[in-house]
C-alpha positions as CSV (number, residue, x, y, z in Angstrom):
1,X,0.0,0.0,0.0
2,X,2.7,2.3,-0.8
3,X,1.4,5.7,-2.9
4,X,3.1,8.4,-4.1
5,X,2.5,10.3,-1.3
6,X,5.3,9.4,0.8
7,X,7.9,10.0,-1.2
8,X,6.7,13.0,-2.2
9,X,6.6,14.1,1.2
10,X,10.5,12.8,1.4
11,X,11.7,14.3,-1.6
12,X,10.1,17.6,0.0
13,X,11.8,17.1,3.3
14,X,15.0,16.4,1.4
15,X,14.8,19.3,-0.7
16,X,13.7,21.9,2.3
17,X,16.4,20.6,4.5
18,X,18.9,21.7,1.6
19,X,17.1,25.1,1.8
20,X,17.8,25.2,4.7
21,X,21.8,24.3,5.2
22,X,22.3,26.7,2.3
23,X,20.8,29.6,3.7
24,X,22.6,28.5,7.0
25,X,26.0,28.6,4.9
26,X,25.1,32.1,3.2
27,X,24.2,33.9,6.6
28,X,27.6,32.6,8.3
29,X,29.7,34.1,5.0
30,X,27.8,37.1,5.2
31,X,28.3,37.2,9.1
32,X,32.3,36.7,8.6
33,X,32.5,38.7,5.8
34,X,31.1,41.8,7.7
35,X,32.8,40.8,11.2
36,X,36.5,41.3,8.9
37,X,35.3,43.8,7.4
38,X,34.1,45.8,10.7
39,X,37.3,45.4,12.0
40,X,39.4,48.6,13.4
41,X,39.0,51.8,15.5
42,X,35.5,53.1,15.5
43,X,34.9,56.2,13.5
44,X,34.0,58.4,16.4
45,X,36.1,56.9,19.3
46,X,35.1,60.2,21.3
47,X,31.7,60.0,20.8
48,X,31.5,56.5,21.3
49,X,33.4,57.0,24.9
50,X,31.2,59.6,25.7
51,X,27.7,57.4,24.8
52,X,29.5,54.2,27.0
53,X,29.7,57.1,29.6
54,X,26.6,58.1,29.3
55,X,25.5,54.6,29.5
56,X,27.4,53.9,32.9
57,X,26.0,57.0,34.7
58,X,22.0,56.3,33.4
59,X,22.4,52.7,35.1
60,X,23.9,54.6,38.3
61,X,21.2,56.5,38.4
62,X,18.3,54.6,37.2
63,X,19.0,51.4,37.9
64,X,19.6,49.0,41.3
65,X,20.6,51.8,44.0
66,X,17.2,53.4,43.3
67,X,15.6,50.2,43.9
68,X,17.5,49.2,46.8
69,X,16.8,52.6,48.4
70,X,12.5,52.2,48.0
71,X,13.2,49.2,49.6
72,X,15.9,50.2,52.2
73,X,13.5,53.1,52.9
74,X,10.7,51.3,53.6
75,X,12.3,49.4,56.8
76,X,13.6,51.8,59.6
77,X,16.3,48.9,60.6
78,X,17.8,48.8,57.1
79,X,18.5,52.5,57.2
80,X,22.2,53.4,58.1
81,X,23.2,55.2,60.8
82,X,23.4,59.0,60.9
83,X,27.2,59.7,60.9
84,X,28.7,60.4,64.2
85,X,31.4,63.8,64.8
86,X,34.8,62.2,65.3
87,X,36.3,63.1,68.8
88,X,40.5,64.1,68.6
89,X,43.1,62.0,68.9
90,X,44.5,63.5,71.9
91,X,42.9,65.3,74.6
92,X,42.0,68.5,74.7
93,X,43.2,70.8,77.4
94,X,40.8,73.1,78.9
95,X,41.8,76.7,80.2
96,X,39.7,76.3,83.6
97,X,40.0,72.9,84.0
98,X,43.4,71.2,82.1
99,X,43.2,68.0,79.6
100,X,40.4,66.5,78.9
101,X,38.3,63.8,76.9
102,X,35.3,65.1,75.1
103,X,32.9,62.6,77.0
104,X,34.8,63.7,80.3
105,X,33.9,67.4,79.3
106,X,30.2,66.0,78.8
107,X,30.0,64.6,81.9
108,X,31.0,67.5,84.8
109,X,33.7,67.6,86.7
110,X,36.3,65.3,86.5
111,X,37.5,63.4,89.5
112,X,40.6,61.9,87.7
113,X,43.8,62.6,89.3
114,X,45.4,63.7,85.3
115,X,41.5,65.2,85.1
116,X,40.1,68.7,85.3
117,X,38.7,69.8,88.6
């Protein structure tokens, strides 16, 4: 029971599967021919630093810190900590009282032997 319908449909699967590899071969040449031919500085190396730039500073801005921050905002124990002042290396010496540590100033007089007071 064999018709000529199935090899039709072979010799059309044959024939479409050539189609195919050939247009496969033609888009790779075409590919490599404009990849060698693309080769080189830019014409605009300025202008293209400039857009890359540009590019870099819109993801910055646009991107994941504003995200993380509606998020970050959201939940008071994500927040970071306001900055604290530093406090000197050395102590600081008083006119009334002598050398002192900020804290120690803070806190009254001093009952420290090296202290104020």
């Amino acid at each position: 029971m064999q018709g000529s319908l199935p090899g039709s449909l072979i010799t059309a699967g044959w024939i479409l599967t050539l189609v195919a590899a050939l247009s496969t071969l033609i888009a790779v040449a075409a590919l490599l021919g404009a990849a060698i031919r693309g080769r080189g500085t830019p014409a605009y190396p300025a202008r293209l630093e400039q857009a890359r730039l540009d590019w870099q500073q819109a993801l910055l801005e646009r991107s994941v810190p504003p995200h993380l921050g509606r998020r970050v905002g959201g939940d008071p124990a994500l927040r970071p900590a306001p900055p604290t002042p530093p406090f000197p290396a050395t102590p600081t010496t008083d006119s009334k009282s002598g050398p002192c540590s900020p804290a120690c100033r803070r806190a009254g007089p001093c009952d420290r032997a090296d202290g104020p007071g």
